[in-house]
NUGUBA-796599 format. One line per field, with one value per residue (C-alpha): residue number from 1; residue in one letter; y, x, z. Coordinates in steps of 0.2 Angstrom, whole numbers, always signed. Each point is the difference from the previous one (the first is absolute). Example, Ala and Ser with C-alpha at 12.3 -4.5 7.8 and 13.67 -1.06 7.14 Angstrom:
% NUGUBA-796599
n = (1/2);
res = (a/s);
y = (-22/+17);
x = (+62/+6);
z = (+39/-3);
//
This chain:
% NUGUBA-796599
n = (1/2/3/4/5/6/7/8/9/10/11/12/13/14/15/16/17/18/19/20/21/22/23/24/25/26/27/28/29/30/31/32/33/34/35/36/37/38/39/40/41/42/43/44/45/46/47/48/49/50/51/52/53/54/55/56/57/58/59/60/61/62/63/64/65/66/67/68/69/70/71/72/73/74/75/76/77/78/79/80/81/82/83/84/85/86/87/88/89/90/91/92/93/94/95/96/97/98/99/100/101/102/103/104/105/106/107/108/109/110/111/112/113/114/115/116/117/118/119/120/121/122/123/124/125/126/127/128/129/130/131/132/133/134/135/136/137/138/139/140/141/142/143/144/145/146/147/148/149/150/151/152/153/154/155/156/157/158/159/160/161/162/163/164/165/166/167/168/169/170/171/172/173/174/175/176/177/178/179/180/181/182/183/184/185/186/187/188/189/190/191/192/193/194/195/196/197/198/199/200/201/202/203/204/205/206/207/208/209/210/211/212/213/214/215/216/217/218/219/220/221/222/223/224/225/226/227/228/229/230/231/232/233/234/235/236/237/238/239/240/241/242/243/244/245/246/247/248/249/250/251/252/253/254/255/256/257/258/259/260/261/262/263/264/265/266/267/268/269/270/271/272/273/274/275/276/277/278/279/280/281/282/283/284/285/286/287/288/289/290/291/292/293/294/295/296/297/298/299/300/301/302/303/304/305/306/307/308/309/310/311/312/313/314/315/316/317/318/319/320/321/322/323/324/325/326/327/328/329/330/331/332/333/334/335/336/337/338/339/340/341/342/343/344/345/346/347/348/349/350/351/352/353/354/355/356/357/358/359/360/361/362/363/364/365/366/367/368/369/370/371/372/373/374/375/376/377/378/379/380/381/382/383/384/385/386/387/388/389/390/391/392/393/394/395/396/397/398/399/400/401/402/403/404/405/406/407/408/409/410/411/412/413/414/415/416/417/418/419/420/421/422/423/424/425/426/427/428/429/430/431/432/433/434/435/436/437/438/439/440/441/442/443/444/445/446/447/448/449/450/451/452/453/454/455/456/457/458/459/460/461/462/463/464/465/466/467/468/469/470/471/472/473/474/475/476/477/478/479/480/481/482);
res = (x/x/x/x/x/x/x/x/x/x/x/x/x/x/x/x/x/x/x/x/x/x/x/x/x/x/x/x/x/x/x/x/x/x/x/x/x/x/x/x/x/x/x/x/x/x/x/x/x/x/x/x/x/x/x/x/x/x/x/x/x/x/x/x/x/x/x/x/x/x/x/x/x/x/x/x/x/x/x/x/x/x/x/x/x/x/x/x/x/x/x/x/x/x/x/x/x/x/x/x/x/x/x/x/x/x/x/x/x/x/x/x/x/x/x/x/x/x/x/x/x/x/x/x/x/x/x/x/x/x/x/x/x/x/x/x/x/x/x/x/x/x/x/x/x/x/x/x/x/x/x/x/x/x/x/x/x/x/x/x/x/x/x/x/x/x/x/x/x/x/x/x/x/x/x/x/x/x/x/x/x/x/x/x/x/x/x/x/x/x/x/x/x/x/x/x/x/x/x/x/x/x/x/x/x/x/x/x/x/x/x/x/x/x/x/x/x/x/x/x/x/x/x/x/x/x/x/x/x/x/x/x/x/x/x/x/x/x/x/x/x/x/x/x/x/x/x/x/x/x/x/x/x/x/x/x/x/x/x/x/x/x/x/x/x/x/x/x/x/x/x/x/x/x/x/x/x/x/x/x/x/x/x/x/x/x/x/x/x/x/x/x/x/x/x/x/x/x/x/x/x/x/x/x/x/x/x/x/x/x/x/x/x/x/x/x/x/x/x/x/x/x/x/x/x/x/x/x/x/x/x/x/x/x/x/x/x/x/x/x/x/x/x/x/x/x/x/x/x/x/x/x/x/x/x/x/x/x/x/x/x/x/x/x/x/x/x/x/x/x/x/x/x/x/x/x/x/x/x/x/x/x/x/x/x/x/x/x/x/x/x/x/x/x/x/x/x/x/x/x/x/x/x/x/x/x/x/x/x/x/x/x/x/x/x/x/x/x/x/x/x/x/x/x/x/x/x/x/x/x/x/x/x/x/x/x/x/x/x/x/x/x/x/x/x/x/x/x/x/x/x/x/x/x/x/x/x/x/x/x/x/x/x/x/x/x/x/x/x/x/x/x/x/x/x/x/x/x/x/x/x/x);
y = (+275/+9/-13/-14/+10/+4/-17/-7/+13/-4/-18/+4/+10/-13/-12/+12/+5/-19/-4/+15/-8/-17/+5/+11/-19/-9/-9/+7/-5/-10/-2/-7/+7/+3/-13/+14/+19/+8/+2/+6/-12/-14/-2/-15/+4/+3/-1/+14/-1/+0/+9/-10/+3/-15/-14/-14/-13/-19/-11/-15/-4/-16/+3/-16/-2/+19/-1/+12/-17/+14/+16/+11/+18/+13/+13/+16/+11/+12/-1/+16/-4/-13/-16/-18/-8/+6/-5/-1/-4/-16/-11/-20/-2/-13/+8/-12/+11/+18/+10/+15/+8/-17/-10/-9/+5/-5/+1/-1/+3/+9/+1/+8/+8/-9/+4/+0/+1/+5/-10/+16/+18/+12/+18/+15/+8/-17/-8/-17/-16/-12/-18/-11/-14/-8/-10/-3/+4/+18/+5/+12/+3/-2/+8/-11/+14/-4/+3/-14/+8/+5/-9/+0/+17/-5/+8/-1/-15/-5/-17/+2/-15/+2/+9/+12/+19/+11/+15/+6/+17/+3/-19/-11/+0/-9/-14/-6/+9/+6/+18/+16/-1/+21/+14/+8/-12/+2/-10/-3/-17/-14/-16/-13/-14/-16/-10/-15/+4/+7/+11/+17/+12/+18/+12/+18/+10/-4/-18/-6/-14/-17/-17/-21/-14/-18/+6/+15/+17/+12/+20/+15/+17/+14/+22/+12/+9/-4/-10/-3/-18/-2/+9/-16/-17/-13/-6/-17/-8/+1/+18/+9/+12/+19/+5/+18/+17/+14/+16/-11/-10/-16/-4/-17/-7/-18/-6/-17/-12/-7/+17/+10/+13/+12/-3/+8/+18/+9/-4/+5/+19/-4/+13/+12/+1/+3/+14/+10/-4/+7/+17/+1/-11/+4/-14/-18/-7/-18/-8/-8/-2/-13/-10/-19/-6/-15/-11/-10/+2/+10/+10/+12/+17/+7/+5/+13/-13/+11/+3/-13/+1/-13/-4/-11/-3/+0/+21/-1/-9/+16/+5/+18/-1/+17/-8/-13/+15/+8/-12/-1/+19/-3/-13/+9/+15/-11/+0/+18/-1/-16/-8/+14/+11/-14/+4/-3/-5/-9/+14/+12/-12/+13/+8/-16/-4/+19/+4/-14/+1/+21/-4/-12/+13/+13/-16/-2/+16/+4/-17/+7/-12/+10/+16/+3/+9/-12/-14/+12/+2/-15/-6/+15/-4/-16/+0/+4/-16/-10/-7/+11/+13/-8/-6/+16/-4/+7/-6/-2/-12/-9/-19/-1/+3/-4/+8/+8/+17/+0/-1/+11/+14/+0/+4/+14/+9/+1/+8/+11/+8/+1/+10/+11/+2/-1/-10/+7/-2/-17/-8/+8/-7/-18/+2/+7/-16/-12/+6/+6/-18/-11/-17/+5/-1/+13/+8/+9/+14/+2/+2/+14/+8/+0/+5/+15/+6/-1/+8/+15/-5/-12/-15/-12/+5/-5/-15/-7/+4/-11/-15/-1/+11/-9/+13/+3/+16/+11/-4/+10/-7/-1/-6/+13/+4/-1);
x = (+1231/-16/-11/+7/-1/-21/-5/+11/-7/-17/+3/+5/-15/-12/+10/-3/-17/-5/+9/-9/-17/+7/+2/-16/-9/+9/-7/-3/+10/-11/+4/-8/-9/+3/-4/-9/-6/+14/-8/+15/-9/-4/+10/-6/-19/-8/+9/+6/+0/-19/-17/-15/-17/-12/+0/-14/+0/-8/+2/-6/+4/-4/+1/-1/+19/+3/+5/-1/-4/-2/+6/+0/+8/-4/+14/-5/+18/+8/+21/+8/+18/+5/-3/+10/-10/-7/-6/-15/-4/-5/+5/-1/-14/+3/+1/-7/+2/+4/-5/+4/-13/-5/+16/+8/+16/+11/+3/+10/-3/+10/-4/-17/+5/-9/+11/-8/+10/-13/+3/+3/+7/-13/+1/+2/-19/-9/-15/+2/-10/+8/-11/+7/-7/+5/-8/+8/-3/+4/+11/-4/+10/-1/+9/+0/-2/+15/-11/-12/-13/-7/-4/+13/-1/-7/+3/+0/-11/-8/-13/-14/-10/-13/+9/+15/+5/+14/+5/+17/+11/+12/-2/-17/-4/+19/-9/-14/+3/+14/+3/+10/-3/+5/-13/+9/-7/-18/-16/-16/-6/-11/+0/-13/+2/-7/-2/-13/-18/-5/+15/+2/+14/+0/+13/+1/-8/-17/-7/-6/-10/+2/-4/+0/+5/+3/+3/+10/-5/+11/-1/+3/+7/+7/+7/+3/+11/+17/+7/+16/+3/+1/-16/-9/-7/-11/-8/-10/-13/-15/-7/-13/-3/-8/+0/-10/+2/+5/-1/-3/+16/+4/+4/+4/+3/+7/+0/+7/-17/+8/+2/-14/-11/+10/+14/-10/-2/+16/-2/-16/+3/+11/-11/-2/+20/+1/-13/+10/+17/-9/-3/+16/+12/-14/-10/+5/+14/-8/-16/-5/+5/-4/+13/+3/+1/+12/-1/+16/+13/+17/-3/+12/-10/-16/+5/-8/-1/-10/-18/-1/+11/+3/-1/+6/-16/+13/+1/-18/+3/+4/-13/-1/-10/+8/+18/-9/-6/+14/+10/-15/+3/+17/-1/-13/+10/+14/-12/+5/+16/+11/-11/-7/+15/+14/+19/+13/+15/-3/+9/-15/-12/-5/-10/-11/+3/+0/-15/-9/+4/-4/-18/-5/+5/-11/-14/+2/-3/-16/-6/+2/+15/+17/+4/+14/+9/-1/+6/+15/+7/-4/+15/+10/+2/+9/+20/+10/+9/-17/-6/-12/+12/+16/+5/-7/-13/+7/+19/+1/+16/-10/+1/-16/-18/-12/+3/-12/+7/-11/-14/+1/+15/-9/-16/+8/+8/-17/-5/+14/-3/-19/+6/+11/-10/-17/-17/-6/+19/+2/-15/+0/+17/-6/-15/+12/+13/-12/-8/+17/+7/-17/+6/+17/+17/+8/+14/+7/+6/-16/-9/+10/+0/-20/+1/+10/-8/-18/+7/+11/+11/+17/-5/+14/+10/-16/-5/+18/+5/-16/+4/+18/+8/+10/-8/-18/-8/-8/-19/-12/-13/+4/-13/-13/+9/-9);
z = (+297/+3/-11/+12/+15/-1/-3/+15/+13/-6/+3/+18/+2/-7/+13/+15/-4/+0/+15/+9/-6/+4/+18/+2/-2/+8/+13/+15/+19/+10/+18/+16/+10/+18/+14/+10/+0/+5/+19/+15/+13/-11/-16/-4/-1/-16/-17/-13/-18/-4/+11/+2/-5/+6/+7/-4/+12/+0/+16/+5/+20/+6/+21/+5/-7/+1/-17/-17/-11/-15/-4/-13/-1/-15/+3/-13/+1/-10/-4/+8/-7/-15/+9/-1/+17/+13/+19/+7/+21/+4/+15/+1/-13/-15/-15/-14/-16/-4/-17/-7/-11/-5/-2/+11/+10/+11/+18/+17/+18/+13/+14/+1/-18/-16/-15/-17/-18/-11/-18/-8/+9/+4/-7/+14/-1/-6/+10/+3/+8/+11/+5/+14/+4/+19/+13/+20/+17/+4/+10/+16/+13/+18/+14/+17/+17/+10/+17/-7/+6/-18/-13/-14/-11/-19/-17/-17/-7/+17/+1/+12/+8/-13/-15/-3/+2/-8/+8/+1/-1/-9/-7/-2/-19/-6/+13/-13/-16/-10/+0/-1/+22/+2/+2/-13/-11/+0/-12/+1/+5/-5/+8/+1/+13/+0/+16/+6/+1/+19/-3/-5/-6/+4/-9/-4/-11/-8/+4/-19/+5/+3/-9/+7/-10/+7/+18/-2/-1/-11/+8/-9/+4/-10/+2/-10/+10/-2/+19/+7/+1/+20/+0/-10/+11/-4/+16/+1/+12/+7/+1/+8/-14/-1/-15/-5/-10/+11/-11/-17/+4/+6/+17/+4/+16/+6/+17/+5/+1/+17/+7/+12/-6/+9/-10/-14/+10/-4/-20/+0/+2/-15/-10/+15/+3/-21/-1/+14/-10/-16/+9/+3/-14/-15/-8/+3/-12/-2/-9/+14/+19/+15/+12/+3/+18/+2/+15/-4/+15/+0/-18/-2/+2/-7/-18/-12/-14/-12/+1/+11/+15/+10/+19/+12/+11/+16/-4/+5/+15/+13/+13/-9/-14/-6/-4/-11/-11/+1/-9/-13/-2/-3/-15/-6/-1/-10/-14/-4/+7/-5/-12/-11/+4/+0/+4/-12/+11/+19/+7/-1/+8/+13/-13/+2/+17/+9/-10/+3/+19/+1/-10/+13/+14/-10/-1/+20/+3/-11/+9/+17/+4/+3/-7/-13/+12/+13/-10/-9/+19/+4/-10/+1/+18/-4/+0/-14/-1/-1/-15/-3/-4/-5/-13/-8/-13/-15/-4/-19/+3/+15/-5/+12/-6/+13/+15/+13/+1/-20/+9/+15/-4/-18/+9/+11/-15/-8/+15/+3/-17/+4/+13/-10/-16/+8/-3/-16/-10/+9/-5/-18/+0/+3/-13/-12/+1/+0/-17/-7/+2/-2/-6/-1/+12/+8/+12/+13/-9/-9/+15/+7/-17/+1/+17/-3/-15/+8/+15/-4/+12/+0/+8/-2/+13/+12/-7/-1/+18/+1/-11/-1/+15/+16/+12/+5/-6/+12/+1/-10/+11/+18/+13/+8/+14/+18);
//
């Protein structure tokens, strides 16, 4: 028995041993990725499955049909789980083909959701190139005022009498590329644009020069710095353009050609308002710098599209100069906080918006305007059930990012830890989180982790009776009284 018995088991452990090596190379599970990032507020935003790198751009917009007659997107991306398709963001544009590193593939659209099956699955870990090729009119959107006394309010892809603009938050890029359209998602950027001759396109970054052939003129732009996709524009027409070095780096700076020279007055104290910031924030996060002024009426807001923020020329339009630079000191301020230090969940969006709004209440008062103190109580005063204060700004389940109480409730918990921590643990604080998270995204909870560290003291109570309570706090800042 025992000379049958050996050769029997060692059959069975030949037979085991190869089907253990049989399933150790067997092809890996590849699955889709998510139609979005994951985000509370907006689900659909974004996609999962890979993270981009860069995106290389190549337009050609013809205004007097308002059309993309050719497009080309580069998408450079790297798998994040064993993919079978993924999505990227794109809204009403006509794909014409799609590859995937080289080849072919296959696609569907979805609403604003582009699915692409790549010929082959893509391996968790491996870099890959997407080309799309499309052409269309974009798509903004426009929101008509009810009272009819306003112009409607325009986002997104936007034409102009003499050209076209993109600005839009949370949504602008998914409008004339495709994209991963989520700040949790960010690349660096390339794009050139080609448009008639007389024209010219501005975008962000570092302009790269332009070249004309037959009647069009083909513009050049490029960064470094990794952006979040709502933060990137191209804006087309006829500019008046400054363009110089401040400090050994670029700052460019393009007004509406139609538009007065006092239009030109609040961006140029671009460089002044970023020299202040840098004495308190630490160096500037970008290449270059500089602002475009937009004359086109009913555009959404001013926007902190990267390095070159963009402005509505009716924000300069109030009888106090002072407001105008205010809101100059507050996009400029974005560039450290929002595009350089980018959120990852729309939830946090007062880590943008409140500091953005306390910097240009710091800005105000360095130029003499307003003190910080005055402008703190100036919307403490309001009532707790106004929008400046409810909804709270920080609900991680709230289905609704932008809300005004980011902007002015973030403010007033900056300034209520101020208070409590003082000056120099505040503004080492704010220097430290800029450089810690250069390029990067970041949180809530981060934040009060930094904060409590650098200041000994448990501040998460404070800041979330700030951000999230159904109460006022007590004021750390009263008014002088009489």
């Amino acid at each position: 028995m025992l000379s049958r018995v050996l050769p029997t088991a060692a059959a069975a452990t030949i037979a085991l041993l190869a089907a253990t090596g049989a399933a150790a190379h067997a092809a890996p599970a590849f699955t889709p990725g998510a139609p979005g990032a994951g985000d509370p507020a907006l689900p659909t935003y974004g996609n999962g499955g890979f993270d981009v790198a860069h995106y290389d751009l190549d337009v050609r917009y013809q205004p007097a049909i308002d059309e993309l007659t050719a497009a080309h997107a580069t998408i450079r991306a790297t798998a994040t789980q064993n993919l079978s398709r993924f999505d990227l963001d794109l809204i009403g544009l006509t794909v014409d083909a799609v590859r995937v590193d080289g080849r072919p593939a296959t696609w569907t659209r979805d609403g604003w959701e582009l699915v692409v099956t790549p010929p082959r699955g893509l391996r968790q870990g491996r870099p890959f190139t997407v080309d799309v090729t499309y052409h269309g009119v974009p798509k903004g959107w426009s929101i008509p005022d009810d009272s009819g006394e306003r112009p409607p309010t325009q986002f997104g892809f936007v034409p102009t009498d003499d050209g076209a603009i993109v600005l839009g938050e949370p949504e602008s890029a998914m409008t004339w590329y495709p994209s991963s359209d989520h700040p949790a998602d960010k690349a660096t950027f390339a794009v050139a644009v080609t448009v008639p001759d007389g024209l010219a396109a501005i975008s962000v970054g570092l302009p790269l020069g332009h070249t004309t052939r037959s009647g069009w003129t083909t513009w050049r732009w490029a960064s470094r710095h990794p952006s979040v996709t709502y933060a990137t524009t191209i804006a087309i027409g006829r500019w008046r353009i400054d363009s110089h070095l401040h400090h050994g780096r670029p700052t460019i700076i393009a007004v509406d050609a139609a538009l007065g020279p006092q239009y030109d007055a609040p961006v140029a104290r671009t460089d002044e308002i970023i020299d202040y910031f840098e004495t308190l924030f630490g160096p500037y996060p970008f290449e270059s710098a500089g602002a475009i002024v937009e004359r086109q009426p009913g555009l959404l807001a001013a926007l902190e599209t990267r390095t070159r923020p963009i402005y509505p020329s009716d924000r300069f339009e109030d009888t106090n100069a002072k407001y105008a630079v205010e809101t100059v000191a507050h996009e400029t301020a974005h560039q450290w906080f929002g595009d350089s230090v980018s959120i990852d969940f729309w939830y946090d969006l007062w880590l943008n918006e409140g500091f953005a709004t306390y910097a240009s209440w710091l800005w105000d008062e360095h130029d003499g305007f307003r003190t910080v103190r005055e402008q703190f109580n100036r919307f403490y005063d309001y009532p707790l059930d106004f929008p400046f204060w409810t909804p709270a700004p920080y609900d991680p389940t709230d289905g609704d990012a932008i809300k005004s109480s980011n902007y002015y409730r973030g403010a007033m918990a900056l300034h209520a830890l101020r208070k409590q921590v003082g000056d120099p643990v505040f503004f080492a604080l704010l220097r430290t989180w800029a450089a810690q998270h250069r390029d990067g995204n970041a949180s809530t909870e981060q934040f009060i982790a930094l904060a409590t560290r650098l200041s000994g003291q448990d501040v998460r109570p404070l800041l979330l009776a700030w951000l999230s309570g159904p109460v006022k706090p007590v004021n750390p800042d009263p008014p002088p009284t009489a």
